[in-house]
N, C-alpha and C positions, 0 to 999 in steps of 0.2 A: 307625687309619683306620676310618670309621664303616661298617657294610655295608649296600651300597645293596640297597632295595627291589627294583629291578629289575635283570637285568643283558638288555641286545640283544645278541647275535652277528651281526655283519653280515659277511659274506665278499663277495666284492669279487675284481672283474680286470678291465679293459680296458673299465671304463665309470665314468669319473669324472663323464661328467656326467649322472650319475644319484641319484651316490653324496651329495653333500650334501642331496637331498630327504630320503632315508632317513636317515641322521641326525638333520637338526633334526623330522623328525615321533620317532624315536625320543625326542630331547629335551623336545622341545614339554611342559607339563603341569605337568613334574617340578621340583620342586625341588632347588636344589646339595646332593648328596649323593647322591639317592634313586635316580637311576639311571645306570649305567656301558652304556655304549658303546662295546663291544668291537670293532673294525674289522681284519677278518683279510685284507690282501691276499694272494693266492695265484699264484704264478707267477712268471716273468720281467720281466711288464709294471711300468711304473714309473709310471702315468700319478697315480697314487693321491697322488702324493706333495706333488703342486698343490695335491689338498685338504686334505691332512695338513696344512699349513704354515696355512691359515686357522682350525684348531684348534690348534694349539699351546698356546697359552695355555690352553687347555678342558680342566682335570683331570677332566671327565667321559666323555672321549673316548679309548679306549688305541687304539694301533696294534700290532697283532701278526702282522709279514709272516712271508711263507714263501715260497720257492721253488718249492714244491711246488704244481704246478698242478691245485687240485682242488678244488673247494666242500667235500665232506665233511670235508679235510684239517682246512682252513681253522676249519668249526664243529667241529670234536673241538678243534681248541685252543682255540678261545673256549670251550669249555666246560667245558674244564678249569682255566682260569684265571677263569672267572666267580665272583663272589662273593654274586650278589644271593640273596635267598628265592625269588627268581620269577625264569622267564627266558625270552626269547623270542628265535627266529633269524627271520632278517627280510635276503631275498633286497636288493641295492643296488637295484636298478631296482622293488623294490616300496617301498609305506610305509605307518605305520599313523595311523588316526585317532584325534590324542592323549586326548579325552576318554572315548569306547568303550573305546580299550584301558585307562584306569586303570580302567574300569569293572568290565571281568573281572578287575583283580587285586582289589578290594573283592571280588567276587562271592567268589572263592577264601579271603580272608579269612574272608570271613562262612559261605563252607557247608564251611570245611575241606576242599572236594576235591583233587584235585593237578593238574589240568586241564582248561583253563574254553578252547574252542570258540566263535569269534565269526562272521559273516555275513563275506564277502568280496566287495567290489565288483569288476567289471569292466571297465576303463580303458582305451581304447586311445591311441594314441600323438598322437591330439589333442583328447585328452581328455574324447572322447565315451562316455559311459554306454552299456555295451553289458549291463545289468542286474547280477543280483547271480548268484552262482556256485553252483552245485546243490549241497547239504547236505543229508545222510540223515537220511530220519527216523525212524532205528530210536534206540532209547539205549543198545543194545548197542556197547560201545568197540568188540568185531573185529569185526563185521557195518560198524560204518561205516569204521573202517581199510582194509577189503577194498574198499567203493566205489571208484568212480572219480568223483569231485566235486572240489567246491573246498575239502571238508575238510582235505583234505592238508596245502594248504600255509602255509609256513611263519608264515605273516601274520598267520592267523588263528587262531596258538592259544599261550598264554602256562601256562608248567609251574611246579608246584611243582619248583624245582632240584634238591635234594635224592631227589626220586625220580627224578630222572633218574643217580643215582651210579655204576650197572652199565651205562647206557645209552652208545654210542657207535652215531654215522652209520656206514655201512658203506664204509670206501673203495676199495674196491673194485667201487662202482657209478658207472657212468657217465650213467645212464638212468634218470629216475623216481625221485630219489634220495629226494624229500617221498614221496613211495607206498610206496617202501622199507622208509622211516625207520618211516612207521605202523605199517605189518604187524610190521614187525620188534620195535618196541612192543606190539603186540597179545599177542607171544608171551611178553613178558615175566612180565606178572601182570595183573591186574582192574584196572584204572583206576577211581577215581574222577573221574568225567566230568559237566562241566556245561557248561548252554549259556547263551550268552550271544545274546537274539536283536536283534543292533544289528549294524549293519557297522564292524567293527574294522580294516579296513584294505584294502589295495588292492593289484589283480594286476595289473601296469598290462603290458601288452603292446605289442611295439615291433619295427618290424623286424628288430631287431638279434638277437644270441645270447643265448637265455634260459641259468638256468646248468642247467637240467636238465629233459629232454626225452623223450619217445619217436614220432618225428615223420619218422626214414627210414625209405626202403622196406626199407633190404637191415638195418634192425637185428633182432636173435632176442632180447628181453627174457627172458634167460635170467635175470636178477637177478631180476627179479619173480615167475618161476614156481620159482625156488626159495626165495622167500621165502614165496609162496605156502603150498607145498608142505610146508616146514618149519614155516609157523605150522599147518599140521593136521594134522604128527606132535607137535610142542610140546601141543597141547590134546588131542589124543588121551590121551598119553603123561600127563598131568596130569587127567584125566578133567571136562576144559574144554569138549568138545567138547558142541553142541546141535544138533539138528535145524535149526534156522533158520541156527546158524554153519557146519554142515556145506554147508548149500543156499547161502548166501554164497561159503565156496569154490571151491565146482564153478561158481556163476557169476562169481567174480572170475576164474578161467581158463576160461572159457569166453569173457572179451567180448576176451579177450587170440588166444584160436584165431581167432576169427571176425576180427578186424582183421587178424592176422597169416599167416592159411592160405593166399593163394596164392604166398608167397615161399618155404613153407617146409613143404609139406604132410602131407608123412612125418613131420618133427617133433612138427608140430601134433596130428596124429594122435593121438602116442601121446602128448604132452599130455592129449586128449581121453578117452582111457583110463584116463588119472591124475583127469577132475573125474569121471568115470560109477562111477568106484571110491568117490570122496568122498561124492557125491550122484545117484543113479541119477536123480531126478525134476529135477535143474535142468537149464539148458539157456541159448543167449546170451539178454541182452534185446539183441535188437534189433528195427528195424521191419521188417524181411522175416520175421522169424519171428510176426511178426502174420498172414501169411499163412495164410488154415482149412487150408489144403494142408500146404503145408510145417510147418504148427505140428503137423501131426498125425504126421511123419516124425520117425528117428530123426537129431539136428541134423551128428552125423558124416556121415553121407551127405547131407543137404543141404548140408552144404560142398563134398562130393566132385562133388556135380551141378551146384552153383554153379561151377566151379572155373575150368572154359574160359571163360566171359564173365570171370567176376572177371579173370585173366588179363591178356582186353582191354582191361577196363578201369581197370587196373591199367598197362599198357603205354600205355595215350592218356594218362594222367596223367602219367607219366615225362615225356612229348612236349611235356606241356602248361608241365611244368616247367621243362623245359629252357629251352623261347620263350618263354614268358610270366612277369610277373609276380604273384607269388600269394598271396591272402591271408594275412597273418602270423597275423589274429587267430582264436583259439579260446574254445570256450565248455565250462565243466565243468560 
């Protein structure tokens, strides 16, 4: 059997009807052979099995269930069964757009890198353009790993396979598992990193359960500040570490204290101990700290001052949640 071009990972639960968009844009382009589409349902749900049956006949399309209910699960086995040169995971309720995406595997062709970075649109659930999704503009791989953008996810970035052979999602994350997945790359070695500036596909957001979030009040994104934290003993320890990656650190846990400090303050705290050790001069970006006052304070005590209103308004939002219905959509 001949080795496709591409291989997609798509993992999949309890949203079939989303799952044949992501598919035939997987498909779209390609010619018979060129690329496999790995379909990983995961869990108890059975709903997948409707659309399985209108592929049958599609030797381009594998199904690889699991009972094990868990996106990461899911893509470590598509990834281990994947055959192409290239390969791309690709959430069911997202999808990519088929001419851009072959466009990044040419680009990788031609400059040899092992990971080409596309523009990601923003789509809500009736299919309004809510623009396209923030991308850093450093060209340092862990300066933009560390962001919070729309670099992350999974849509937007097609790998050389092969350098992904040490690599595996973390299943043990429940939260942020695209954020994760990056840092945790960051720490592996230097990327060779290219950008592609065309939108490659689409974060379509929907009422419904996306598969990975950091989005409750009472969650402690411990995943992410020990990925954090371990990618800047990994580059320390490797003598990877930069002034500008170190000042990235202490600001990729710092925009995590500042969202998360009034649930969890004492925590947060000595998080905050952890980025002033990494980097004494960073501090959050946010727009209160645009304040001449407060920009001129040390930002642990302006949490600690902020803390009683935070509180409030933190508790009227609870209120607001409970009665009202609330915007699904988000912007990276």
């Amino acid at each position: 059997m001949a080795t496709p071009l591409i291989s997609v990972v798509i993992p999949t639960a309890n949203r079939p009807q989303y799952l044949p968009r992501a598919i035939e844009s997987a498909l779209a382009g390609m010619t018979p052979g060129e690329v496999e589409v790995i379909v990983v349902p995961n869990g108890l749900d059975e709903s997948w099995r409707s659309v399985a049956e209108n592929y049958r006949h599609h030797l381009s399309v594998i199904w690889l269930p699991t009972q094990i209910a868990h996106a990461n699960v899911a893509r470590n086995i598509g990834l281990v069964q994947a055959r192409g040169k290239f390969i791309r995971f690709l959430d069911d309720d997202d999808f990519i757009y088929p001419t851009a995406a072959s466009e990044q595997i040419d680009l990788l062709e031609k400059t040899g890198d092992e990971l080409c970075s596309g523009l990601v649109m923003n789509l809500d659930d009736h299919s309004e353009q809510l623009g396209t999704l923030g991308f850093p503009d450093t060209k340092d791989f862990v300066c933009a790993a560390l962001s919070v953008s729309g670099f992350r996810l999974p849509v937007g970035n097609v790998f050389l396979r092969n350098t992904l052979r040490t690599a595996r999602w973390d299943e043990s994350v429940n939260r942020a598992q695209d954020y994760v997945w990056m840092v945790q790359l960051a720490a592996i070695k230097e990327w060779k990193w290219v950008h592609l500036e065309k939108h490659v596909g689409v974060w379509f957001q929907h009422p419904g359960q996306r598969v990975s979030t950091v989005s409750t009040a009472s969650d402690r994104p411990n995943n992410i500040i020990d990925a954090i934290t371990g990618l800047h003993r990994r580059l320390s320890e490797q003598s990877r570490l930069t002034a500008e990656r170190a000042d990235a650190l202490a600001e990729a846990l710092w925009h995590y204290i500042h969202r998360f400090f009034p649930y969890a303050p004492r925590y947060w705290a000595r998080v905050a101990e952890q980025a002033y050790d990494i980097s004494p001069r960073a501090g959050p970006r946010h727009p209160v700290f645009d304040n001449a006052v407060l920009r001129s304070m040390d930002p642990l005590q302006v949490e600690w001052l902020m803390l009683p209103l935070r509180l409030i308004s933190t508790n009227a939002r609870k209120l607001r949640h409970a009665f009202f219905a609330i915007d699904y959509r988000r912007r990276l």
